[in-house]
C-alpha positions in Angstrom: -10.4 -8.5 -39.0 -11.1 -6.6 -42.1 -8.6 -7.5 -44.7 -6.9 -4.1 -45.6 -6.3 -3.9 -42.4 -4.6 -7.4 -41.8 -2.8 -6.4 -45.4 -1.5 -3.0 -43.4 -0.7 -4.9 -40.5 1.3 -7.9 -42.3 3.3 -5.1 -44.3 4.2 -3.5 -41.1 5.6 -6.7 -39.1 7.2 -7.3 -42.9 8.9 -3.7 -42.7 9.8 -4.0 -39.3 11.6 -7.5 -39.5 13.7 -5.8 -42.8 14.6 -3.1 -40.3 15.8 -5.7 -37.6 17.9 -7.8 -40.2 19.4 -4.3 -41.2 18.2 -4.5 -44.9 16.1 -1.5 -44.7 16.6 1.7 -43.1 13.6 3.2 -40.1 11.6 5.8 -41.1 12.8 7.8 -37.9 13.6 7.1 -34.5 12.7 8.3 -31.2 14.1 7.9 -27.8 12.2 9.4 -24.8 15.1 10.1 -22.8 16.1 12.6 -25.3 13.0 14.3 -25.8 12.4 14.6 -22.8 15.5 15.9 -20.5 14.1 18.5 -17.8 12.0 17.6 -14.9 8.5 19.6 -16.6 8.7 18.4 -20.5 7.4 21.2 -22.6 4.6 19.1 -23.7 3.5 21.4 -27.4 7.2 21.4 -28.2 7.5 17.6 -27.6 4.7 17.1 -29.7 6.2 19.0 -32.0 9.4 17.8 -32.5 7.3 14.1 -33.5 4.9 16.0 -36.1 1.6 15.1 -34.6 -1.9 16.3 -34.2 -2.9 16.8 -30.6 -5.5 14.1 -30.9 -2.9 11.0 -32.7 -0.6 11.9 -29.7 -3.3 11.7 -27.2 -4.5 8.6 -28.5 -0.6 7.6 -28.5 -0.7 8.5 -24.6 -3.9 7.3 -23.9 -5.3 10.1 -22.5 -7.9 12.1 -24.1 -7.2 15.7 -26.2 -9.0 17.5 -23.5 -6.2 16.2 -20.5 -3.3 17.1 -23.4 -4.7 20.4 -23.9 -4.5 21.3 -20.3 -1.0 20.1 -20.2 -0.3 22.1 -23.5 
């Protein structure tokens, strides 16, 4: 593994283990059952609401921009 990205990754578990002990605050939160409440999600405005590109939320969903697109 290249090192800045170990050095990202060992801040991370660091921030998250801060979090968990309460003495640091998330940088937001998200719950899917409250973005998504109706039976056909409005998938642009859920995107939306998280700030993200169409390809980091594809990659996120593991599905390709072209499949979120149609969805969109």
């Amino acid at each position: 593994m290249r090192k800045d990205l170990f050095d990202e990754l060992a801040a991370s578990v660091k921030e998250m283990k801060a979090i968990q002990a309460g003495r640091a605050r998330p940088g937001r939160v998200a719950r899917a059952e409250e973005a998504v409440r109706t039976s056909t999600p409005d998938v642009a405005a859920l995107r939306a609401r998280f700030k993200l590109s169409q390809a980091k939320f594809a990659v996120l969903l593991g599905i390709s921009v072209d499949t979120l697109q149609n969805w969109e």
